[in-house]
ChimeraX commands (.cxc) that place a marker at each C-alpha (Angstrom):
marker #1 position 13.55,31.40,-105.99 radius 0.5
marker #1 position 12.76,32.01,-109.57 radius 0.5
marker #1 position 9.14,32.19,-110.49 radius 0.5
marker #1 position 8.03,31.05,-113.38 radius 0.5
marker #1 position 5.55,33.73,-115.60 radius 0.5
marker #1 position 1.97,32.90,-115.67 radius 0.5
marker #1 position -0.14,34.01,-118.16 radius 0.5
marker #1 position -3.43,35.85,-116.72 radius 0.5
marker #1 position -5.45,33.17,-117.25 radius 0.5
marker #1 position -3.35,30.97,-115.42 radius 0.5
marker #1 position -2.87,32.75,-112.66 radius 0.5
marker #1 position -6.17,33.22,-112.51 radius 0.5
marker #1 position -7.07,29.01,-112.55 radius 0.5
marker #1 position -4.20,28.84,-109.83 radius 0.5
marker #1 position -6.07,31.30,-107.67 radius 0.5
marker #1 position -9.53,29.76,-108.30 radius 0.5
marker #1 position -7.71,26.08,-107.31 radius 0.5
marker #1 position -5.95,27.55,-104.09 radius 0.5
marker #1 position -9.27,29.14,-103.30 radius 0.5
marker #1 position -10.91,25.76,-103.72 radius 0.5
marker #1 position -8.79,23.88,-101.60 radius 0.5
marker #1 position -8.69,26.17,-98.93 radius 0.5
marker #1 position -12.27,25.98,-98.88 radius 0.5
marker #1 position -12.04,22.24,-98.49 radius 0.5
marker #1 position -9.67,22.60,-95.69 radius 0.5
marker #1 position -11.94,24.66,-93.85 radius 0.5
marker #1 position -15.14,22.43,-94.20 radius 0.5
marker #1 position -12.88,19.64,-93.55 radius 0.5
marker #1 position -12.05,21.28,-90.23 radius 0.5
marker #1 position -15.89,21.76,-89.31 radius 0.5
marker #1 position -16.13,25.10,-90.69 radius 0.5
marker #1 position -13.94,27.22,-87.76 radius 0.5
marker #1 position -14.01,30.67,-87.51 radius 0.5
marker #1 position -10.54,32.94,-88.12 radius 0.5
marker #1 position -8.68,30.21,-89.86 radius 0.5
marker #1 position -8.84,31.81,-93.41 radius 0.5
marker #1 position -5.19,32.81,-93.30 radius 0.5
marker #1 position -3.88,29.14,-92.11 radius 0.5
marker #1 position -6.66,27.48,-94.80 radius 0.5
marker #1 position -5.24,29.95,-97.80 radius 0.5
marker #1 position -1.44,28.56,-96.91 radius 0.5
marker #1 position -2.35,25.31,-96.88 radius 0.5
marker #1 position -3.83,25.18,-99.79 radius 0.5
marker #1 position -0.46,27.45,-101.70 radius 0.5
marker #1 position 1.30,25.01,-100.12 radius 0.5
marker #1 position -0.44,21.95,-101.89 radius 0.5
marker #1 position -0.75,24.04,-104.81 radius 0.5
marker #1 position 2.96,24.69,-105.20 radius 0.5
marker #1 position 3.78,21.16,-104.46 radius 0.5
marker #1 position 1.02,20.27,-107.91 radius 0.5
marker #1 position 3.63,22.45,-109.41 radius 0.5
marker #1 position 6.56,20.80,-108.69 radius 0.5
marker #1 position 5.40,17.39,-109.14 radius 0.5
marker #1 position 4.17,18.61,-112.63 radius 0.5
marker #1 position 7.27,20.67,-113.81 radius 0.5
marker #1 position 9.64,19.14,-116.23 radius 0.5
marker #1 position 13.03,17.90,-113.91 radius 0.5
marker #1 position 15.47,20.46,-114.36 radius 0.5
marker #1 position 18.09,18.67,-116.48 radius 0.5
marker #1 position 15.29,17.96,-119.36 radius 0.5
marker #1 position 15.56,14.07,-118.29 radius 0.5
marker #1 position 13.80,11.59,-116.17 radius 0.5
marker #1 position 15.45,11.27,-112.71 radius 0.5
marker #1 position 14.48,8.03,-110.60 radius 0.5
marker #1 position 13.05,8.92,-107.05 radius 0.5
marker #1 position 15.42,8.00,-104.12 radius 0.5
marker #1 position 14.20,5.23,-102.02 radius 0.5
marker #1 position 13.70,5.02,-98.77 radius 0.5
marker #1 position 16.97,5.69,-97.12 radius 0.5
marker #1 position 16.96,8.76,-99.02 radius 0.5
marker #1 position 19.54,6.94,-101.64 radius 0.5
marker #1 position 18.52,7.11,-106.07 radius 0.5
marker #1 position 19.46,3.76,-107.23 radius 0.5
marker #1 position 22.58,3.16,-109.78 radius 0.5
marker #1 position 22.20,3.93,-113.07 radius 0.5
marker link #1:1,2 radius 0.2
marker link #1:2,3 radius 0.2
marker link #1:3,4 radius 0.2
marker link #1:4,5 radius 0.2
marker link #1:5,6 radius 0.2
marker link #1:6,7 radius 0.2
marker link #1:7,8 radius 0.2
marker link #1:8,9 radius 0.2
marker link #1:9,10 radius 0.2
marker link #1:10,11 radius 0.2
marker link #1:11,12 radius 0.2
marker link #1:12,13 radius 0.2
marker link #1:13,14 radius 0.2
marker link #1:14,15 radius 0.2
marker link #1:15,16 radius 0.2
marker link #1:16,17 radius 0.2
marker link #1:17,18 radius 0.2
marker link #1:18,19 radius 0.2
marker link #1:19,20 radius 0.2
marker link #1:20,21 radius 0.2
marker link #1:21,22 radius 0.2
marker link #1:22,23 radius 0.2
marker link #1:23,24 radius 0.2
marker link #1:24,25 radius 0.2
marker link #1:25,26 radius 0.2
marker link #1:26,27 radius 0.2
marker link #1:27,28 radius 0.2
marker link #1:28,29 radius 0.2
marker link #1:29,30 radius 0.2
marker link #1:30,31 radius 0.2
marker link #1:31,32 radius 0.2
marker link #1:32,33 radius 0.2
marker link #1:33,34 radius 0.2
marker link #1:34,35 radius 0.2
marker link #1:35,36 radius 0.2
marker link #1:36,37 radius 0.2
marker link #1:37,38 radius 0.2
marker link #1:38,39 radius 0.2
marker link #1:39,40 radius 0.2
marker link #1:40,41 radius 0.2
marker link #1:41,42 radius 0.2
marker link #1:42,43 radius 0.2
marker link #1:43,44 radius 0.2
marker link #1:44,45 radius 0.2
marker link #1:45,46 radius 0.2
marker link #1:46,47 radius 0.2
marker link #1:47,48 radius 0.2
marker link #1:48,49 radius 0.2
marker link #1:49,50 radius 0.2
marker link #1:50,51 radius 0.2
marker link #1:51,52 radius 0.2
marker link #1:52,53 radius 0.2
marker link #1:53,54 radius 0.2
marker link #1:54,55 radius 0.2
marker link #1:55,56 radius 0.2
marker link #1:56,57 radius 0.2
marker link #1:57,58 radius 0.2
marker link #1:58,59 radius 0.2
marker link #1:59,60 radius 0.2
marker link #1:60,61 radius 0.2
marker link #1:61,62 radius 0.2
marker link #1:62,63 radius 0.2
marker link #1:63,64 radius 0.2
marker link #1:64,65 radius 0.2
marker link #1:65,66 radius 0.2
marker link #1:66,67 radius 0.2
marker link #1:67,68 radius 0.2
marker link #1:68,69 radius 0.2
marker link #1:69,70 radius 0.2
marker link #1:70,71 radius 0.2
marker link #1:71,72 radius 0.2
marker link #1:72,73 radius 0.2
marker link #1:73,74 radius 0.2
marker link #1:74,75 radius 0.2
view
């Protein structure tokens, strides 16, 4: 999987945000003890999905989202 190259500064905001929702996470849960690990993944997890959702689609155009059954409508 390529990676794309972050500037410092960004990789610094994406650490800050997957720090923030992890923290979330964890008050969410009632604050348990020795979940940190499970917390941080979740929240890289939701992080990398912002990422996706954000990204440009691959081919440089708009692609409609399948429906339900899993099937993208006719052009």
């Amino acid at each position: 999987m390529n990676r794309p190259t972050r500037s410092p500064e960004e990789e610094a905001a994406r650490r800050a945000r997957i720090e923030r929702l992890a923290h979330e996470i964890w008050e969410s849960e009632g604050r348990p003890e020795g979940q940190s690990l499970r917390h941080w993944s979740m929240a890289e997890r939701l992080v990398e999905a912002e990422e996706h959702d954000a990204g440009p689609p691959a081919s440089g155009a708009a692609r409609p989202r399948a429906n339900r059954n899993g099937k993208r409508p006719a052009p």
